[in-house]
C-alpha positions in Angstrom: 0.0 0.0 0.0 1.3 3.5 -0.7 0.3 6.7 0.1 -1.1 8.6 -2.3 0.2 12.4 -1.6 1.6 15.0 -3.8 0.0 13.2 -6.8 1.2 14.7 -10.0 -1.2 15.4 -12.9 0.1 14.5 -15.9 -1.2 14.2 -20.0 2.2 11.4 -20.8 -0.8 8.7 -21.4 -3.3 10.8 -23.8 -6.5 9.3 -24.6 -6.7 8.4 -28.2 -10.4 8.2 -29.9 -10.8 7.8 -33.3 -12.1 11.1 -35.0 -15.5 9.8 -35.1 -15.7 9.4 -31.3 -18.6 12.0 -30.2 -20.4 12.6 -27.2 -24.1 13.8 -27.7 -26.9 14.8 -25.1 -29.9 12.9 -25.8 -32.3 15.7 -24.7 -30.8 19.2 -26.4 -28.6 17.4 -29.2 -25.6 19.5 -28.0 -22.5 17.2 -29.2 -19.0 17.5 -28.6 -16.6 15.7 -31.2 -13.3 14.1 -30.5 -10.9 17.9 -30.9 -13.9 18.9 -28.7 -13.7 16.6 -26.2 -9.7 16.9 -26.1 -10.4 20.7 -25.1 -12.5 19.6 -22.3 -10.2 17.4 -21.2 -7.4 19.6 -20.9 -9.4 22.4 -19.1 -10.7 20.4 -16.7 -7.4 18.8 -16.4 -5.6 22.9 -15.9 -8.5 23.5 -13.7 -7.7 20.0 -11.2 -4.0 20.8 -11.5 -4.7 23.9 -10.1 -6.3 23.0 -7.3 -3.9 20.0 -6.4 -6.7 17.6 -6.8 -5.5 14.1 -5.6 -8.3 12.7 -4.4 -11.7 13.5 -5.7 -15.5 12.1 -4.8 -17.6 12.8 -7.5 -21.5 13.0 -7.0 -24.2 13.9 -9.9 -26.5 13.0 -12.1 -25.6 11.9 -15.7 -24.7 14.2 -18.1 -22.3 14.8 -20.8 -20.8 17.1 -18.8 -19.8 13.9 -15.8 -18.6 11.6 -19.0 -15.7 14.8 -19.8 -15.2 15.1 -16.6 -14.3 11.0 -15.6 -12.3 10.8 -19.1 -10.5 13.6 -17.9 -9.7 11.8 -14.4 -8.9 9.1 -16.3 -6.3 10.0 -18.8 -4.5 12.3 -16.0 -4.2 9.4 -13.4 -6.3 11.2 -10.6 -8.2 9.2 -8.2 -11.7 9.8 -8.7 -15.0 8.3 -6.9 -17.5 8.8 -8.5 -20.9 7.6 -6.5 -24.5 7.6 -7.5 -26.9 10.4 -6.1 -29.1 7.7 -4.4 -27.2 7.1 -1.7 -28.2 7.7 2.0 -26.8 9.8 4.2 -25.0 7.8 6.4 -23.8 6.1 3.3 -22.4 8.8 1.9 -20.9 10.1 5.2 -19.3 7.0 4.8 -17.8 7.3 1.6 -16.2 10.6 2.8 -15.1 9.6 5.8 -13.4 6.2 3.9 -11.5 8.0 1.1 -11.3 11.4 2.8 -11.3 13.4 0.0 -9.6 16.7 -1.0 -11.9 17.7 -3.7 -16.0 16.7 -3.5 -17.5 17.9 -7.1 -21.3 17.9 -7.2 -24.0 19.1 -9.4 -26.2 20.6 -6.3 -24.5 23.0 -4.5 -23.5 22.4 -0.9 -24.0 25.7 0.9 -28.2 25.6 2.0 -26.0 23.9 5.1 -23.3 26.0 6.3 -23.1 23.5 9.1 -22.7 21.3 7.0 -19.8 22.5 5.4 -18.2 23.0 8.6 -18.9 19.9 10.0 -16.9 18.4 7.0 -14.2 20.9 6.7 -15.3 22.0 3.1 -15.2 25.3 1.0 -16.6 26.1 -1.9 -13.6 27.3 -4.3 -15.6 27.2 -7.9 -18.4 26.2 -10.4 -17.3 25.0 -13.3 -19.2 23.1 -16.2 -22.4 23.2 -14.1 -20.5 21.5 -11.2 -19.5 23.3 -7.8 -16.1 22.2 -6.5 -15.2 21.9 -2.7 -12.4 21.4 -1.1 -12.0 19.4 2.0 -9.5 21.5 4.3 -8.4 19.4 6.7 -8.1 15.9 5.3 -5.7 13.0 6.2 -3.4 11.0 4.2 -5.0 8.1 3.4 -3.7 4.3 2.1 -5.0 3.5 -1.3 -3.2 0.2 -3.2 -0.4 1.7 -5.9 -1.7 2.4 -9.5 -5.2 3.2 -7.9 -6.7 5.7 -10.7 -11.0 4.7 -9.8 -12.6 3.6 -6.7 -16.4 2.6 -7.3 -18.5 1.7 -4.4 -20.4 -1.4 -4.8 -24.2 -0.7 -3.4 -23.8 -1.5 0.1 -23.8 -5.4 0.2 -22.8 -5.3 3.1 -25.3 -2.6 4.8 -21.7 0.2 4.0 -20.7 0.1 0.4 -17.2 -1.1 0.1 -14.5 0.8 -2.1 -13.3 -1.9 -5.1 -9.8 -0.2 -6.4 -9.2 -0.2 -10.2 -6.2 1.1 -12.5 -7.0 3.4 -15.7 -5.1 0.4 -17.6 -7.2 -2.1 -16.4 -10.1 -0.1 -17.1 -8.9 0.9 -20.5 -8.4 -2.9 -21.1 -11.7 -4.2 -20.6 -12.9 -1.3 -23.0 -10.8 -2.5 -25.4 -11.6 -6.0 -25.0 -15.1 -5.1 -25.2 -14.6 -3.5 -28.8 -13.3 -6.3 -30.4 -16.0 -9.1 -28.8 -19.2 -6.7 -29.5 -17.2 -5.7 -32.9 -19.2 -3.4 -34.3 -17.5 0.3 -36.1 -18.5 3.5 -34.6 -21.6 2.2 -32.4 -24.2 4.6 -31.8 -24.5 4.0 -28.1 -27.3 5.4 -25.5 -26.7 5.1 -21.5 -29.6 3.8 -20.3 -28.0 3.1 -16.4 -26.5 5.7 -14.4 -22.8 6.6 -15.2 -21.4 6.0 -11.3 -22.6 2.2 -12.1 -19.2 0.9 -13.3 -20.5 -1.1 -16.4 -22.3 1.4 -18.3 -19.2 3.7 -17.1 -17.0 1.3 -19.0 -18.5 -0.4 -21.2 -21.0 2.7 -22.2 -18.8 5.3 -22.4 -15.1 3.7 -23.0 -15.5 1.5 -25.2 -17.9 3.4 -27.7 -15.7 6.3 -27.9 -12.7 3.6 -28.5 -14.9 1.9 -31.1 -15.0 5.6 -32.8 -18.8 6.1 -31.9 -20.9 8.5 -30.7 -22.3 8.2 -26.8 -25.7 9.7 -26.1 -26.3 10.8 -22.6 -29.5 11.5 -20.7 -30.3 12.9 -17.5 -32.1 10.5 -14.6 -35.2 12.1 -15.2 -35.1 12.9 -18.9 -34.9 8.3 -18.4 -37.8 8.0 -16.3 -36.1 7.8 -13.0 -35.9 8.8 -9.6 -32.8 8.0 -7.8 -32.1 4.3 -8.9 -36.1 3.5 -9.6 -37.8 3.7 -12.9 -41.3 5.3 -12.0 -41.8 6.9 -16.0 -41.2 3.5 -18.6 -42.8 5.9 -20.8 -39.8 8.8 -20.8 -37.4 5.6 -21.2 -39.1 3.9 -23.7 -39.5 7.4 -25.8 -35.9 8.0 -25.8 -35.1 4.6 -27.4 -37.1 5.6 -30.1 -35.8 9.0 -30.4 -32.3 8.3 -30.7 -32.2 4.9 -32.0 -29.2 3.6 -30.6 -27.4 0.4 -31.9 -26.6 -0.6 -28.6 -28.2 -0.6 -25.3 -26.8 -2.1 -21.9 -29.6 -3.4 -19.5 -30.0 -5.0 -16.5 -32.8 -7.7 -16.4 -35.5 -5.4 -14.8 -34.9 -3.1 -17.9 -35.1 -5.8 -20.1 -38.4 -7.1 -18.9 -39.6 -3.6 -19.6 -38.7 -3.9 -22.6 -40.2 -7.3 -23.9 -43.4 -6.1 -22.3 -43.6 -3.0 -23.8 -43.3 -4.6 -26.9 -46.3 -7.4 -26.1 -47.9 -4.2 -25.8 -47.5 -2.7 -29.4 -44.1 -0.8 -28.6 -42.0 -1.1 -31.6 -38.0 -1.7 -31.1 -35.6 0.2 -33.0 -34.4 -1.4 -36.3 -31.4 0.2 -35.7 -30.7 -2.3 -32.4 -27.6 -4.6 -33.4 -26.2 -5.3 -29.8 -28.3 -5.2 -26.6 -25.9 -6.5 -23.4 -27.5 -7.5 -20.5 -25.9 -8.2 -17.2 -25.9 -7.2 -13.7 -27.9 -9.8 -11.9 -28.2 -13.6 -13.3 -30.8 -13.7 -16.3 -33.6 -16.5 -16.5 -33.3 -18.6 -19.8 -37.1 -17.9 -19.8 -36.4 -14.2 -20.1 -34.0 -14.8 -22.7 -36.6 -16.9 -25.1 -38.8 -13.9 -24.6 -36.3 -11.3 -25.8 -35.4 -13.1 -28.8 -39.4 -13.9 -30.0 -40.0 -9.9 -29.7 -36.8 -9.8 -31.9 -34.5 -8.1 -29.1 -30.7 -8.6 -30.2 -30.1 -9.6 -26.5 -26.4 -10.6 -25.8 -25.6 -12.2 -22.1 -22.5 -11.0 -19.8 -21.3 -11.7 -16.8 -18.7 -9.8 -14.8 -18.0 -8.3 -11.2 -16.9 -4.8 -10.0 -13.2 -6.2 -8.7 -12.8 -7.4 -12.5 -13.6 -3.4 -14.2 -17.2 -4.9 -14.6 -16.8 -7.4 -17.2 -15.7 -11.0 -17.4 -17.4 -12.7 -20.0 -19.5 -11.6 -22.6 -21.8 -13.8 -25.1 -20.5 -13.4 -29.0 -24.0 -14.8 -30.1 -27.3 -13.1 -29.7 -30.2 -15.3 -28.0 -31.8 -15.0 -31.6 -29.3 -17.4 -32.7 -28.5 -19.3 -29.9 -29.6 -23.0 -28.4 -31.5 -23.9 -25.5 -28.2 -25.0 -23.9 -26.5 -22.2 -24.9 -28.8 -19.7 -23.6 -27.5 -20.9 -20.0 -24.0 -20.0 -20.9 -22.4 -15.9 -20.3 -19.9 -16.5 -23.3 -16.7 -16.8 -23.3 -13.7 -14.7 -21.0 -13.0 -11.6 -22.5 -9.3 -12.2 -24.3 -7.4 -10.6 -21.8 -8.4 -12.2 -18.9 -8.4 -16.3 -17.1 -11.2 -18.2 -15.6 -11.1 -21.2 -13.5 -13.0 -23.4 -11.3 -11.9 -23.6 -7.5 -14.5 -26.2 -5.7 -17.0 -25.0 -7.6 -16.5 -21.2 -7.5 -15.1 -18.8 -10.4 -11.9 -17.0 -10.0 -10.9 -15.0 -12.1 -6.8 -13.5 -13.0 -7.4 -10.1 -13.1 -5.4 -7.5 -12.6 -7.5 -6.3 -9.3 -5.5 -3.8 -7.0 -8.2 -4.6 -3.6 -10.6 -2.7 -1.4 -9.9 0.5 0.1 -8.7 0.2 3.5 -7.9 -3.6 3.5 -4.5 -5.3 3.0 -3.8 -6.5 -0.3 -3.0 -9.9 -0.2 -0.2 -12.0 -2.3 -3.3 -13.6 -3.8 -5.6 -10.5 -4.7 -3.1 -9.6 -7.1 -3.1 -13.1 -9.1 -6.9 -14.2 -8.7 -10.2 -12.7 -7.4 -12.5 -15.4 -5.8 -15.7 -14.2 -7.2 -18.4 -15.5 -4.8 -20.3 -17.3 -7.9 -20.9 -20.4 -8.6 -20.0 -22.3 -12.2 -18.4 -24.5 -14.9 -16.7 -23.9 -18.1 -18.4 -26.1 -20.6 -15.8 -27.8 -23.4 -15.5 -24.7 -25.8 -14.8 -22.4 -22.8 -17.7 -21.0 -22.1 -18.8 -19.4 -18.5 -22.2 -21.2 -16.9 -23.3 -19.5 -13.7 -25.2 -21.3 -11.2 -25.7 -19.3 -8.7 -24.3 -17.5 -5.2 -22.3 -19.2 -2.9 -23.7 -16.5 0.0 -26.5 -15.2 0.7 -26.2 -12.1 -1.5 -29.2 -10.8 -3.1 -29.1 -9.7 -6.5 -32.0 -7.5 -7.7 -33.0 -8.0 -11.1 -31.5 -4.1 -11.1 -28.4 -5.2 -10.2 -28.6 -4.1 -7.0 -26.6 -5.7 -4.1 -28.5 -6.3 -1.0 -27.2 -8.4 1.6 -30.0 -9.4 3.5 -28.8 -9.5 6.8 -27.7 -5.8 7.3 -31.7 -5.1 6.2 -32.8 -7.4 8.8 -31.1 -6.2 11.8 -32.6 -2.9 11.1 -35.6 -4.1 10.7 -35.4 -5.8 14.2 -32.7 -3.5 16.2 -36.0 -2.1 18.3 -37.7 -4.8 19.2 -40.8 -4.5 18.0 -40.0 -7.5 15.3 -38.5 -10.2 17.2 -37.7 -11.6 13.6 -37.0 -10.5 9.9 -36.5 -12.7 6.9 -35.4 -10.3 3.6 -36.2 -12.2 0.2 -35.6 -10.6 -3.2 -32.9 -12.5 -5.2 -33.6 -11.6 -9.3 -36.9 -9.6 -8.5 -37.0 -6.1 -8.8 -37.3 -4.8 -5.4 -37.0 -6.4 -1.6 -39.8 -8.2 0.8 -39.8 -9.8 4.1 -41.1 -12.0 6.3 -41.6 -10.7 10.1 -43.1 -11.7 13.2 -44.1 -9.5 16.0 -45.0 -11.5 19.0 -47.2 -8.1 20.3 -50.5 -8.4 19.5 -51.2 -5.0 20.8 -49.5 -4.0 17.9 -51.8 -3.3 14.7 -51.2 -4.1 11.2 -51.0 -0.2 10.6 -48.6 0.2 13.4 -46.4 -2.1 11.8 -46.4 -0.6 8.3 -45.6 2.5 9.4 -42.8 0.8 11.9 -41.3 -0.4 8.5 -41.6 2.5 6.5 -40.0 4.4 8.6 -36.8 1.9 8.5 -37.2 2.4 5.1 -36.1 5.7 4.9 -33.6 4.9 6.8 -32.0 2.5 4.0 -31.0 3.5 0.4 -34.0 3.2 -2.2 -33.1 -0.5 -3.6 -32.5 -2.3 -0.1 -36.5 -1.3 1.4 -38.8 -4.1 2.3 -41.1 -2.7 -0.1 -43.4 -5.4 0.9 -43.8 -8.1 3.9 -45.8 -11.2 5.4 -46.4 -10.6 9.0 -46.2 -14.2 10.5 -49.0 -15.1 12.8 -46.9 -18.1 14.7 -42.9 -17.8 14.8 -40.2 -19.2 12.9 -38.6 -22.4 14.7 -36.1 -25.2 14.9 -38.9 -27.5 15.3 -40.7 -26.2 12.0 -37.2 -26.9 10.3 -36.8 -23.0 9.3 -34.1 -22.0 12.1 -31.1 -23.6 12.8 -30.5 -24.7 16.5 -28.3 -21.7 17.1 -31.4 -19.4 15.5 -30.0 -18.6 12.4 -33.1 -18.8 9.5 -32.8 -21.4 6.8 -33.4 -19.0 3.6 -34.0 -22.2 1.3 -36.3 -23.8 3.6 -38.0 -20.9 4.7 -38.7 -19.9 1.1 -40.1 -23.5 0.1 -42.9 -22.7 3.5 -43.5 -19.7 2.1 -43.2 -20.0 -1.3 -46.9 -18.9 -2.8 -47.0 -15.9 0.1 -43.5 -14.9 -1.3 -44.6 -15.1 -4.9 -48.0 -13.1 -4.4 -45.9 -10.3 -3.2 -44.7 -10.1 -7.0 -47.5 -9.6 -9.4 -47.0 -10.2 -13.0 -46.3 -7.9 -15.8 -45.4 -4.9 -12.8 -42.3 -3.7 -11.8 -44.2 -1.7 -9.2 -45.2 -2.9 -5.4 -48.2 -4.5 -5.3 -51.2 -3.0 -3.8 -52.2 -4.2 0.2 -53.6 -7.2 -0.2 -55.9 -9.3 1.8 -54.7 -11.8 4.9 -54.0 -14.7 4.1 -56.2 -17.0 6.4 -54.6 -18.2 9.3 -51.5 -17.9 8.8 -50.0 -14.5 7.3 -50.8 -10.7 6.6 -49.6 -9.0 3.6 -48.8 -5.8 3.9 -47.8 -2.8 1.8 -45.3 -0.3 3.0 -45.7 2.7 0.6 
C-alpha cells in the first residue's frame, strides 16, 4: 500500500479516440466531437491541476458534462470516486469519511447547510461546467493500493458500500476487450444506467468512444427515473425511439420492460444490433422472450473487482440453443477463468478494497463468490451464489442480513427474513409477537426503517407471521439462524404473491392470508 500524496497530474498517457468518437446529449442534441472533447479534457485537467486535486469524490447526475469530466480523471491518473446520487446519508458520510477526500465535485451545490460545510471541513472554491467544487481543508493521508486511478462503491452489500480499487489500464483494457467481442465500427450507443454504475461507465462510455462512436447521454429524469427507480417506462421507452441507438446495456429489470412494452405494441428500433445485458443472473425464460419480440439480447457476466466485465456472449439469444442460452460467453481475451471447488476465479489484474490489506493472492486471482463451470469450448455457466447475497433484477446488491437487523434493532420485530434475489425490489417475512401491535402500526414501523436505507435495499413489501419461525418447523437452525431455502419453500406462494405479473411496481395491500399471514404494503 502507498500513500497517495503530492499526486502529480500529468497528459504522458493521452487518450486516443478515433475522430468519429462524439459525445451527444440525448435531450438538447448539443454534441462534442473528438478535438472537442480533447479541449475539455485539458481544461478540466488545468483547472484540477490547479487546485492540487488528488483525491476527488464525484456525485451527480448523468450528463455529458460527468462523461468529460471522468475521461478527464482518467487519462491524467487522478483518483476519482464517483458515487450515484441515491445514496443515504450515512452512506455517503461513509464514503467521505473512507476516502477522505480533497476535492467533492457535485452538481447541487452544498452551501443551503453552512453547518454542513463546517462539519466536514469543506469550502466552496468554484463552479465549473455546471458542477461546484469543494475542497476538504483538513483531510488526512490516506492508504489506497499503488496504481489506484478509480474507486467505485459497490451498493452496500454489506449494509456500508465497500470501495473496489481499479487502475486506468485495467479499465482501458476491458474497454478495449469489449470492442473487439461486441465488434461493431462506430456504435451509436445510448446510456440507459447511471454513469457511477461501473459497467455502463466502461463499457457505455469507454468502449464506444474507443470503437469511434458516438455516446448519447441523458439525465435520470429525462430516463424516467428517480434515484435508482424507474417510476416513468414511458420517458425511457420514448428515448429509445428518439435516438435509436445500436446498442443498449440493461440490466434484467430493464429488459423485462422492454419485452413487455413490446407485447404491448411498442416497436424496437431497427437500428438495435447489440443489446448487453448483465448485472444480476438472467432467467433462460427471459432470454426466449427477448429473442421472440426480436431483441438482439447478448448475455454478460462480470463483477466490479474485475472493471465490470468478465465474459461476454459473442452470439445473440436470436441465434443461440436452448443450452447455450445458459452460458455468459466466453472470457474476454485478456483475462483467465477457473473453477476452485465450484467457484469462479478470475486472473485479473484487481488492486483490492480501500482500506484492506492487499494480499499475495488479490493480485493473481479474485475469488468471485459465484458459482460455475466452463463447458468444453470455454464457455462461462453461472449457477448461482455461494452467500447469501441478493441480487436484484437491477443489479442491486442487498445483503440481506444488514436489512434485517434494522428491521429488528427495536424490538418490535422479534424476527425479519429479507427475500428478493432476481426480482426487482426487496420483501420480508416478520413476526411481531405483540398483538397490541396493529397491522397499521407495523407498516408505518417499516416505513420508517425504510427511509432509513438506500431506495433498492427497502422491504417494499412483507408477510407478517401469525406463529414464529422455529427449529422445530425446520426454518431455524439450532443456534437461531433462518434457513433461507427452507424458509422460502414454507413460504413460497406468500413470497410469490408479493410479486404480481407484468409490474415492476409494489403491489397494492392485499388481503390476509387465512390463518397464517398478513400482507402488507409499506408505501
Amino acid at each position: 500500500m502507498n500513500v497517495v500524496d503530492n499526486k502529480q497530474l500529468s497528459n504522458r498517457n493521452q487518450l486516443q479516440f478515433p475522430d468519429t468518437a462524439r459525445l451527444t446529449d440525448a435531450m438538447t442534441g448539443e454534441s462534442f466531437c473528438w478535438a472537442e472533447i480533447r479541449h475539455q479534457l485539458d481544461a478540466w485537467q488545468h483547472l484540477l491541476q490547479s487546485l492540487n486535486a488528488q483525491r476527488m469524490v464525484f456525485r451527480a447526475q448523468s450528463s455529458v458534462q460527468w462523461a468529460l469530466l471522468d475521461l478527464a480523471c482518467l487519462e491524467a491518473d487522478i483518483t476519482l470516486v464517483p458515487v450515484p446520487g441515491y445514496l443515504s446519508d450515512s452512506q455517503w458520510q461513509h464514503v467521505l469519511q473512507q476516502v477522505a477526500p480533497d476535492l467533492i465535485i457535485s452538481d447541487v451545490p452544498f452551501g443551503v447547510a453552512p453547518e454542513f460545510l463546517a462539519a466536514n471541513d469543506m469550502r466552496w472554491v468554484a463552479e465549473f461546467s455546471g458542477f461546484q467544487l469543494y475542497q476538504c481543508c483538513a483531510t488526512t493521508a490516506v492508504s489506497i493500493p499503488a496504481g489506484t486511478q478509480k474507486i467505485t462503491f459497490t451498493s452496500g452489500s454489506t449494509g456500508q458500500p465497500k470501495g473496489v480499487c481499479l487502475s486506468a489500464a485495467a479499465q482501458l483494457q476491458v474497454a478495449t476487450s469489449l470492442v473487439s467481442r461486441i465488434n461493431l465500427d462506430a456504435p451509436r450507443h445510448l446510456c440507459l444506467l447511471p454513469l457511477p454504475t461501473l459497467l455502463e461507465n466502461i463499457a457505455g462510455i469507454y468502449a464506444p468512444l474507443l470503437a469511434g462512436g458516438e455516446v448519447f447521454i441523458a439525465a435520470e429524469a429525462a430516463r424516467g427515473f428517480n434515484g435508482s427507480r424507474l417510476e416513468n417506462p414511458t420517458l425511457l421507452l420514448g428515448l429509445i425511439s428518439k435516438v435509436q441507438p445500436q446498442t443498449l446495456i440493461l440490466v434484467p429489470e430493464l429488459l423485462q420492460l422492454l419485452i413487455h412494452a413490446c407485447r404491448q405494441g411498442w416497436t424496437a428500433p431497427l437500428s438495435l444490433k447489440f443489446i448487453a445485458v448483465g448485472g444480476a443472473k438472467v432467467a433462460v425464460d427471459l432470454l426466449k422472450q427477448a429473442a421472440q419480440c426480436g431483441l438482439p439480447v447478448y448475455q454478460g457476466y462480470g463483477l466490479s473487482e474485475c472493471c465490470s466485465v468478465v465474459a461476454l456472449s459473442e452470439h445473440s439469444a436470436l441465434h443461440v440453443s436452448q443450452l447455450q442460452l445458459q452460458q455468459v460467453g466466453k472470457a474476454l481475451p485478456h483475462l483467465e477463468v477457473k473453477i476452485v471447488a465450484d467457484e469462479i476465479w478470475v486472473k485479473t489484474p484487481f488492486l483490492g478494497y480501500l482500506g484492506a490489506e492487499p494480499t499475495t493472492e488479490m493480485n493473481e486471482w479474485v475469488a468471485t463468490g459465484d458459482l460455475g463451470s466452463i463447458t468444453a469450448d470455454g464457455s462461462l455457466v453461472i449457477w448461482g451464489r455461494q452467500k447469501n447475497l441478493l441480487i436484484l433484477s437491477s443489479g442491486r446488491n442487498v445483503n440481506p442480513e444488514w436489512v434485517e437487523a434494522e428491521l429488528t434493532k427495536t424490538g418490535l420485530v422479534q424476527q425479519a427474513v429479507l427475500f428478493g434475489d432476481a426480482q426487482p425490489y426487496c420483501v420480508a417475512l416478520l413476526y411481531c409477537a405483540n398483538p397490541a401491535v396493529t397491522d397499521e402500526q407495523l407498516a408505518a414501523f417499516v416505513s420508517n426503517i425504510n427511509q432509513q436505507l438506500p431506495d433498492y435495499a427497502r422491504a417494499e413489501q412483507f408477510i407478517r407471521l401469525q406463529t414464529p419461525l422455529s427449529e422445530a418447523q425446520g426454518s431455524l437452525t439450532g443456534n437461531g439462524r433462518p434457513k433461507r431455502d427452507e424458509i422460502a419453500r414454507l413460504y413460497a406462494s406468500e413470497l410469490a404473491a408479493l410479486y404480481p405479473a407484468d409490474t415492476k411496481l409494489p403491489p397494492q395491500q392485499q388481503m390476509p392470508t387465512p390463518n397464517s399471514t398478513i400482507t402488507c404494503c409499506c408505501h
